[in-house]
C-alpha positions as CSV (number, residue, x, y, z in Angstrom):
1,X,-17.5,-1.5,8.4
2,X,-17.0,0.1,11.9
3,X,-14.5,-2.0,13.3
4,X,-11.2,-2.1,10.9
5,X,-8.3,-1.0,10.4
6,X,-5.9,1.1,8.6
7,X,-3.0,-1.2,6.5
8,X,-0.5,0.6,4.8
9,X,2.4,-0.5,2.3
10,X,5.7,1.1,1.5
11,X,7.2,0.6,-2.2
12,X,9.4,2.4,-4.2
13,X,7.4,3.4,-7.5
14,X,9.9,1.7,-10.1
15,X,9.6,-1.7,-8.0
16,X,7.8,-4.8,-9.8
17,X,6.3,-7.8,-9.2
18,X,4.8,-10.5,-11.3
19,X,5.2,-8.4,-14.0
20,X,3.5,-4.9,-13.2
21,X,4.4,-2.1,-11.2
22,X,3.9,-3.1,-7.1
23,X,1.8,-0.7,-6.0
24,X,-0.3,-2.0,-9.2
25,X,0.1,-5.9,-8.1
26,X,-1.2,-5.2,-4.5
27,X,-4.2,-2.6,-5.5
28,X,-5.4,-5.6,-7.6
29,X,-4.6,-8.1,-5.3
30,X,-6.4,-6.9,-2.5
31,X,-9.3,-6.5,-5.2
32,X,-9.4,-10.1,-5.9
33,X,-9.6,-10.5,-1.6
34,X,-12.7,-8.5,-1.4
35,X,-11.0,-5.6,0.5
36,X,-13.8,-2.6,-0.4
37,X,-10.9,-0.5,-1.9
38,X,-7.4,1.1,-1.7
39,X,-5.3,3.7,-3.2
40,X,-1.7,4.3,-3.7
41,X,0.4,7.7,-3.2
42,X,3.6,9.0,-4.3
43,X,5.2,10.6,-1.9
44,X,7.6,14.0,-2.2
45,X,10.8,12.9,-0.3
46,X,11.2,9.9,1.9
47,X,13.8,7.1,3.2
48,X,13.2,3.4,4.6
49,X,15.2,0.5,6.4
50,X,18.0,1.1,4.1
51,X,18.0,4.9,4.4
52,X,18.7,6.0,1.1
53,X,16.7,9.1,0.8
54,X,14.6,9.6,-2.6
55,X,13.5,13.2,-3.5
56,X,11.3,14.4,-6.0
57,X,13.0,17.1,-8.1
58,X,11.9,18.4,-11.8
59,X,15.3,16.6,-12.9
60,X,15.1,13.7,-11.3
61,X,14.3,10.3,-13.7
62,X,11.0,8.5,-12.9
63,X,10.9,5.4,-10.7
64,X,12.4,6.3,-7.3
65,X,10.4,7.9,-5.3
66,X,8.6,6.3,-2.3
67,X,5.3,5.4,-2.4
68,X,2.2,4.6,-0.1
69,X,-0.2,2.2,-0.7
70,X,-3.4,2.5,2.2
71,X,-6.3,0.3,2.5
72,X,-9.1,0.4,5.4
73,X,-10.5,-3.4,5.8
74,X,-11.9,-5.4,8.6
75,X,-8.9,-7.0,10.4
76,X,-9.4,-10.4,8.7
77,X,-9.1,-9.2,5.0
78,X,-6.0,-7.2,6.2
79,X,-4.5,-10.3,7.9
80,X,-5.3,-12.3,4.6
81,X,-3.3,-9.4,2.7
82,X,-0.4,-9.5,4.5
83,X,-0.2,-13.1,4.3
84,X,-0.8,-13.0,0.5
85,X,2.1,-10.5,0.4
86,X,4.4,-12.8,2.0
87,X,3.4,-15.9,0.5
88,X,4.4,-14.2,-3.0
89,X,7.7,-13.7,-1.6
90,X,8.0,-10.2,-1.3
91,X,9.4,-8.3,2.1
92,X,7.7,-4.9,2.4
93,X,7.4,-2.8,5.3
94,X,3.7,-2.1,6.2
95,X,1.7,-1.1,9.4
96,X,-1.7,-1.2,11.0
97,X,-3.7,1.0,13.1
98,X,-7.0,0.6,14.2
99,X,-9.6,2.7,12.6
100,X,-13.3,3.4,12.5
101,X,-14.9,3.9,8.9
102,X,-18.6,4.8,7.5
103,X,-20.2,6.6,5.0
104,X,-22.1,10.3,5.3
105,X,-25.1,11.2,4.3
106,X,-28.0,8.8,3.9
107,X,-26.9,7.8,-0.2
């Protein structure tokens, strides 16, 4: 895959839809599209387009902190993605960059 790009999805870790955690939804989702794989990340501190900020602290109850979801795919899966995402109704911020992947080593 040497022409693709970077997609990337902003949750909030206690959010939910069709009955499993977000970030869970779209990992599988993009699974069932064929996109070669993703991961997701929970992030330390952050704030979005309502700026409330969430911070991680040893007291703090699970389930707000921001999270990251990343995928590299060739620009048609991504496009098929986001369209997936908004077809099930749900409004996240998300952004694309153009990348260049491959694998090292001759395995």
């Amino acid at each position: 895959m040497a022409d693709c790009v970077y997609l990337k999805f902003f949750v909030i870790e206690h959010q939910r839809h069709d009955g499993q955690p977000l970030y869970q939804w779209l990992l599988r989702r993009a699974a069932q599209l064929g996109l070669p794989g993703g991961s997701a990340f929970r992030a330390v501190a952050g704030y979005g387009r309502h700026r409330v900020l969430h911070e991680a602290h040893f007291y703090e109850l699970a389930g707000e902190l921001p999270m990251e979801v990343v995928f590299v795919a060739d620009r048609a899966d991504a496009d098929r993605l986001v369209a997936e995402v908004g077809a099930a109704g749900l409004s996240l911020f998300h952004y694309r960059m153009p990348a260049e992947s491959g694998v090292t080593g001759g395995h």
